[in-house]
C-alpha angles and dihedrals in degrees: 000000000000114000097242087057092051089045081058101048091043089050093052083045078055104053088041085050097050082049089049081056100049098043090054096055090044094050096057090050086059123041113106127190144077086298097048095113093056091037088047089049102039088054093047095050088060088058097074083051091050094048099048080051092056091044097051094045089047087058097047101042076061103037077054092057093256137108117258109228124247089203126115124216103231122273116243098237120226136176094195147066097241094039083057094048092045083047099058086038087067106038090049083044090053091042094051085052105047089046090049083053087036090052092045081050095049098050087048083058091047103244108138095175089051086049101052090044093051083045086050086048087052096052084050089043093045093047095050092044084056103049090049096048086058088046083058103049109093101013113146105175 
């Protein structure tokens, strides 16, 4: 793994985590429903996780000599409650899985801090996709 390839690879986990942001915020404006309290305020809690992931991988795209992006991935739209929730279902599956590749590329670089905090991403990532999948059983709306 040479360092301008993994530059490349944190700053696309940047841009996925700045989506991750702005979905996020999107998403709590616009729940409706009877739930849309503890939907608006579960959303909004993710947002303090995806923004210390930014930040780290901000850090670390400079501390490696690049230029962190300041573009976000694009946002899945989605007009209800359920589409919101599938589509945070997707986008925390995807970041568990590219930390889990981005972890396996860090140790082959040899950067064993860089590694433990990816594995770290993928535990937060792991646990939202989680939650979100048991908010989803059941859900008939």
């Amino acid at each position: 793994m040479d360092k301008e390839t993994l530059i490349k690879h944190l700053n696309d986990d940047l841009a996925h985590e700045l989506s991750a942001i702005i979905q996020y915020l999107t998403y709590a404006a616009k729940v409706t429903g009877p739930y849309r309290p503890q939907l608006a305020q579960f959303f909004l809690a993710e947002v303090p996780d995806e923004q210390l992931h930014a930040q780290y991988l901000a850090n670390k795209i400079v501390a490696l000599g690049g230029e962190p992006t300041t573009v976000p991935s694009p946002v899945k739209a989605a007009k209800t409650n359920r589409e919101m929730l599938e589509a945070v279902l997707a986008a925390e599956t995807d970041a568990a899985q590219r930390y889990t590749k981005r972890a396996e590329e860090a140790d082959a670089f040899g950067d064993i801090g860089l590694k433990v905090q990816l594995e770290d991403m993928v535990r937060d990532e792991s646990g939202h996709r989680d939650e979100t999948a048991r908010i989803l059983t059941d859900w008939s709306l």
